[in-house]
C-alpha positions in Angstrom: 92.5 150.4 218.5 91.4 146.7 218.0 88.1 147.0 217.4 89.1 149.5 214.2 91.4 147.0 213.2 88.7 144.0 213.2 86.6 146.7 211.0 89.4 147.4 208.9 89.7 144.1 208.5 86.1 142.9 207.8 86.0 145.3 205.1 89.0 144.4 204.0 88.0 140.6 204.0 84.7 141.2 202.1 85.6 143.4 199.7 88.5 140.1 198.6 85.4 138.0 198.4 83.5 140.3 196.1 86.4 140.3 194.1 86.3 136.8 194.4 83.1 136.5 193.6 83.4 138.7 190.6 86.4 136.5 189.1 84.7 133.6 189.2 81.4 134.8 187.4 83.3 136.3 185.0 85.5 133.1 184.4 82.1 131.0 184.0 80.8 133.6 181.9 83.6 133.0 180.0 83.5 129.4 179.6 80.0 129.8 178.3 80.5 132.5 175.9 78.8 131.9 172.0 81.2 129.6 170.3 81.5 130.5 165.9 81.3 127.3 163.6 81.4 127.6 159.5 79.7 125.2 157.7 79.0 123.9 153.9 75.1 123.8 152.9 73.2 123.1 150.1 71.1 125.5 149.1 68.3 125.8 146.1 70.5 128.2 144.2 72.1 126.6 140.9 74.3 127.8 137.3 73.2 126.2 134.4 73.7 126.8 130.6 71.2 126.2 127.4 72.6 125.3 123.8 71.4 126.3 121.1 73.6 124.2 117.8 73.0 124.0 114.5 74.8 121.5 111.8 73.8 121.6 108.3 76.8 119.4 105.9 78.8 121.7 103.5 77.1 120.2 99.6 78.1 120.9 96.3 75.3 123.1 94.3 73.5 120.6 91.8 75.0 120.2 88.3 73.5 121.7 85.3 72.3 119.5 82.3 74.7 119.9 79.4 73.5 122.4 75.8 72.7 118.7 74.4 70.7 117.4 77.2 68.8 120.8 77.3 68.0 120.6 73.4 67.0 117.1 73.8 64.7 118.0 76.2 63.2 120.7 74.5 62.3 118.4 71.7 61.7 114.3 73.3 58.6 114.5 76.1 57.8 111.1 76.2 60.2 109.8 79.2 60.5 107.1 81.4 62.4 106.7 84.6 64.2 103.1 85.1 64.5 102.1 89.1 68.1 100.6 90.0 68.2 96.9 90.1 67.6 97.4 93.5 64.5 98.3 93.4 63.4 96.1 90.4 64.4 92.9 92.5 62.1 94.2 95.6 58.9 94.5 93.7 58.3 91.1 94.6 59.4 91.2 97.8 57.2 89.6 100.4 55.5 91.1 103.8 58.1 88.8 105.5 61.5 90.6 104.8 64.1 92.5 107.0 63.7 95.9 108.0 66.2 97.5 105.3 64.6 95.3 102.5 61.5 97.1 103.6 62.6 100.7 103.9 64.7 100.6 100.6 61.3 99.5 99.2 59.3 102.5 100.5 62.4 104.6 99.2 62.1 103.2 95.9 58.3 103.6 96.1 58.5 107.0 97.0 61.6 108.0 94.8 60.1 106.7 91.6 56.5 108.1 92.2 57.9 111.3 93.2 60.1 111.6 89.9 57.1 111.1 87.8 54.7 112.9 89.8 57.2 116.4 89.1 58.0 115.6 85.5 54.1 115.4 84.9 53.9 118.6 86.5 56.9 120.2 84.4 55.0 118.8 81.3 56.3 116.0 80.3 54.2 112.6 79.2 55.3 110.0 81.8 55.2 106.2 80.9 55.3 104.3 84.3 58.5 102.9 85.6 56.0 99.3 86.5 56.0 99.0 82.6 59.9 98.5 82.7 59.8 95.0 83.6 60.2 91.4 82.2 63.2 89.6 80.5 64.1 92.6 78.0 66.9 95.7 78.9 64.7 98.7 79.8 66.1 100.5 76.8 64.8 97.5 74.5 61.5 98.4 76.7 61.6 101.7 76.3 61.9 101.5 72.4 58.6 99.0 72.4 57.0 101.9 74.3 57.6 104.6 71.7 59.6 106.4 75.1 61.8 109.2 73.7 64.4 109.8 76.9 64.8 107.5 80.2 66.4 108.5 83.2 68.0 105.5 84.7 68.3 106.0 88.4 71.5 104.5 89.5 71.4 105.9 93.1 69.0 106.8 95.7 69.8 106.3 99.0 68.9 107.8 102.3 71.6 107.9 105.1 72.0 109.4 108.6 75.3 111.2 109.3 76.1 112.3 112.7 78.3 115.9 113.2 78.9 117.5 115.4 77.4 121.2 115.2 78.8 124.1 113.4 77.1 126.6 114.6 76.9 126.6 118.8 75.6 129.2 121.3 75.8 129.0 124.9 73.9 131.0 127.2 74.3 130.9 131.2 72.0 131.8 134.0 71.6 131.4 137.5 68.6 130.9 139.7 66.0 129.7 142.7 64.6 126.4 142.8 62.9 125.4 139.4 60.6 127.2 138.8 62.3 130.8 140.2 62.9 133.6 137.9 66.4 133.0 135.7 69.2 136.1 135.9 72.0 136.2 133.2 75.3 134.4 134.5 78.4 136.3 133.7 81.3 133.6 133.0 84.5 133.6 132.1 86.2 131.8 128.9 87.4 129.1 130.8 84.0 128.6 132.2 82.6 128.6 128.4 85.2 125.9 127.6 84.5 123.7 130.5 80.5 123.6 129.5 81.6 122.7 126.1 83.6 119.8 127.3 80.9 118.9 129.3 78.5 118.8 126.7 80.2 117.3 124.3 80.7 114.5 126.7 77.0 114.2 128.4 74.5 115.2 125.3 74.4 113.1 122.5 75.6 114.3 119.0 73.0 115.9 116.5 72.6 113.8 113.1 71.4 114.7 109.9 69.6 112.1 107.3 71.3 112.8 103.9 70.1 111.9 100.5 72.1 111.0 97.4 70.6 110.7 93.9 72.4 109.5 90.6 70.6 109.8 87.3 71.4 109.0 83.8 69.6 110.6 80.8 69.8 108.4 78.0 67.9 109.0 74.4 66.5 106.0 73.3 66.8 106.0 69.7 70.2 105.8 70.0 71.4 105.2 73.4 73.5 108.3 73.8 74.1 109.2 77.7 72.9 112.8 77.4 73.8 113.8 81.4 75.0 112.6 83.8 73.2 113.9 87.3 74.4 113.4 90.4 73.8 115.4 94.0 73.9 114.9 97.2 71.4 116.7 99.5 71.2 116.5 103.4 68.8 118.1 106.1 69.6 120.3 108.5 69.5 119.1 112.2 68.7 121.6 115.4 69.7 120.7 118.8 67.9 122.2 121.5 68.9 121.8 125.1 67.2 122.5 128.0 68.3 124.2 130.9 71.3 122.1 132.6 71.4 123.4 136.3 74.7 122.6 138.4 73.8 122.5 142.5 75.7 125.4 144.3 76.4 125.1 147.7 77.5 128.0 150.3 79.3 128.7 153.5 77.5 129.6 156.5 78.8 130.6 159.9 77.0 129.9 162.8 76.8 131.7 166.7 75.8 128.9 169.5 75.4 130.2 172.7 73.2 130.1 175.7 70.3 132.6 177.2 72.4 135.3 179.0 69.9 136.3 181.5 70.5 133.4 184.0 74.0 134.8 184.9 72.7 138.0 185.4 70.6 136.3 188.4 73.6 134.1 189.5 75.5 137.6 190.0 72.6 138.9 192.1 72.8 136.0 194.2 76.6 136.5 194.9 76.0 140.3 195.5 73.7 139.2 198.3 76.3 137.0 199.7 78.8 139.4 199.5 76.5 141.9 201.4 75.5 139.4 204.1 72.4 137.6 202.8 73.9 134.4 202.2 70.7 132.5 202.4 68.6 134.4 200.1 71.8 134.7 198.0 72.5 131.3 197.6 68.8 130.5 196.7 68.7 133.7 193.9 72.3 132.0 192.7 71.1 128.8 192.5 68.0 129.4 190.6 70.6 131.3 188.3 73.0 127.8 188.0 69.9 126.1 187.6 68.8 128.1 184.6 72.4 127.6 182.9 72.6 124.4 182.9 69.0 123.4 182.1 68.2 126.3 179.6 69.0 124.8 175.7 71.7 126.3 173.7 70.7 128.5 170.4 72.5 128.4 167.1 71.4 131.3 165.1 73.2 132.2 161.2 75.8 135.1 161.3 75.6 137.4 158.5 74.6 136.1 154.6 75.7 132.6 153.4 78.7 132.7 151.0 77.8 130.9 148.0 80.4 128.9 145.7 82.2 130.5 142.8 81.0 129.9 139.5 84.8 128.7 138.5 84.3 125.9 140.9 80.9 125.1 140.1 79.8 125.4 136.3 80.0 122.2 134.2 82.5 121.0 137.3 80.2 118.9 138.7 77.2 116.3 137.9 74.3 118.0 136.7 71.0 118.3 138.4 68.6 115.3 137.0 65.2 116.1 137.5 62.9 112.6 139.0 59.6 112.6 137.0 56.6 113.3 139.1 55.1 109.7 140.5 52.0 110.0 139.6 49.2 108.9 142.6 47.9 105.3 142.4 44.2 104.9 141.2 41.9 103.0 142.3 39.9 100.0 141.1 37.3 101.1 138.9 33.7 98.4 139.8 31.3 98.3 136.9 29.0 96.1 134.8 30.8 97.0 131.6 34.3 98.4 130.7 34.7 100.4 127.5 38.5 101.0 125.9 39.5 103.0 123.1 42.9 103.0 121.5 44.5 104.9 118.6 47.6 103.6 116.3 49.9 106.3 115.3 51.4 104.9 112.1 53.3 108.3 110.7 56.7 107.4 112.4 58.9 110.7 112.4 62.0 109.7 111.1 60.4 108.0 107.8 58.4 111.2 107.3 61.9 112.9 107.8 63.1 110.0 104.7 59.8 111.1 102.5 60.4 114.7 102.9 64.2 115.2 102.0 63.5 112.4 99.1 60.7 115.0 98.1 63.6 117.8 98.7 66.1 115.7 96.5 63.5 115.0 93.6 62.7 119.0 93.6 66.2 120.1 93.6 66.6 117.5 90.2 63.3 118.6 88.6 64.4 122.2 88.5 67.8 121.9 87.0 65.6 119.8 84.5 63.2 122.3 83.6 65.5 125.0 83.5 66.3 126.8 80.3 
């Protein structure tokens, strides 16, 4: 009877320890399983918006001349035109004067010459407005001149007069990196009213110059004011953005975990234990710790980033502000001889702007002139 019992309990005995054995991988196991993390990241996706405004200042249609003016016209060609004072005191103007003594004497220059260039062209005989000078009244002037009608400018004058646009159009889009294709960006109205906010407070306002010319017609054999011309003409000014991009981040969970394989050999080497091999078990199990401990985590994405919402994004946040290319240092050029060139652009774009709506101005006057 004993010796059954001692087998009895033997088995009894080892199969506790493989149960033992058991637990306690599967508690390490445990302890080492993958571990979740969520974090924020950028990420090259963006929204972004382009504007497209336009303002053009709500005018008056120019004035008609009167029946009078119109039969006077029909019948006196010789006219003259008379500069405002203005203009008359600038003639002698040195090279030497301030910026806006200068440009109202290239308005004046331009003004006057394009008045007389478009009555010549109408048909009329044009006596130069440089003849209307010295002590006497230009109408006194104009008599010694056998002229017929002047036209005494009283006004020209070139302003710029900032608006904001009246016409606006947003677009939105979304895309990859800068140079990735662009997809239309659905948005809500909120999200419209946000960029506009934002706009309105980043991007400068659009401006349009705006010319005002005042005329007299006068007939100089009896100094009768025949009409009385005045209109107000402005330029239209585009605005043009380009694409404003807003950084989107996203959410990204994360699995970190070790290789599972070494506890696969550090249950081997308890099985032989358990069986009686404790040497060759204990080797096997080792190697197996060995391999846990010393083998490197991995961290490996889970599933597709979640990227921000448009709501919290869009004209929420600074905009993206694209550093110009530094361009690569050159080296020092060695020679016998150095040759440079250089070229003076003189046409300055917002004069020609002046020349052209002066130009405009003088038109719009010449037709109502020649009209019949």
């Amino acid at each position: 009877m004993r010796p059954r019992v001692q087998r009895n309990a033997g088995r009894a005995s080892s199969g506790m320890t493989l149960h033992v054995h058991l637990a306690l991988v599967a508690s390490i196991m445990t302890t080492a399983c993958a571990t979740t993390t969520t974090k924020t990241i950028p990420t090259s996706r963006f929204y972004g918006y382009t504007v497209a405004a336009t303002t053009s200042l709500d005018r008056e249609g120019p004035p008609t001349p009167p029946d009078r003016a119109r039969a006077a016209i029909g019948k006196l060609r010789r006219v003259a035109f008379v500069p405002p004072d203005s203009c008359l005191d600038m003639r002698a103007a040195d090279t030497g004067t301030t910026v806006e003594k200068r440009v109202l004497r290239m308005q004046c220059g331009v003004t006057m010459s394009e008045l007389e260039r478009e009555a010549a062209r109408v048909g009329f005989d044009i006596v130069t407005w440089q003849s209307l000078k010295g002590g006497q009244k230009p109408l006194d002037q104009a008599r010694d001149q056998n002229i017929e009608l002047l036209f005494e400018i009283n006004e020209l004058d070139v302003i710029e007069e900032h608006a904001r646009a009246s016409a606006m159009e947003f677009r939105y889009f979304t895309g990859e990196g800068t140079n990735g294709k662009l997809e239309p960006l659905d948005v809500s109205e909120d999200d419209n009213e946000a960029c506009k906010a934002y706009h309105a407070k980043n991007a400068p306002q659009i401006s349009g110059l705006t010319s005002v010319l005042d005329v007299k017609m006068v007939q100089v054999s009896n100094g009768s004011v025949l009409w009385s011309y005045r209109h107000v003409e402005n330029a239209k000014a585009d605005e043009a953005t380009a694409l404003v991009r807003f950084p989107v981040r996203a959410t990204q969970t994360y699995k970190t975990s070790r290789p599972w394989w070494p506890w696969l050999v550090v249950g081997a080497g308890g099985l032989l234990v358990v069986v009686g091999q404790p040497i060759p078990g204990a080797a096997i199990g080792g190697l197996g710790l060995i391999g846990v401990v010393a083998l490197p985590k991995h961290t490996t994405p889970v599933g597709e980033p979640v990227y921000e919402q448009v709501s919290t994004v869009l004209c929420r946040r600074p905009h993206v502000v694209d550093a110009p290319l530094a361009e690569a240092p050159k080296g020092k050029k060695h020679s016998t001889s150095f040759r440079s060139e250089s070229r003076v652009d003189a046409k300055d774009a917002i004069e020609e702007r002046r020349r052209e709506l002066i130009k405009k101005s003088v038109g719009v006057f010449m037709v109502q002139l020649a009209s019949k």
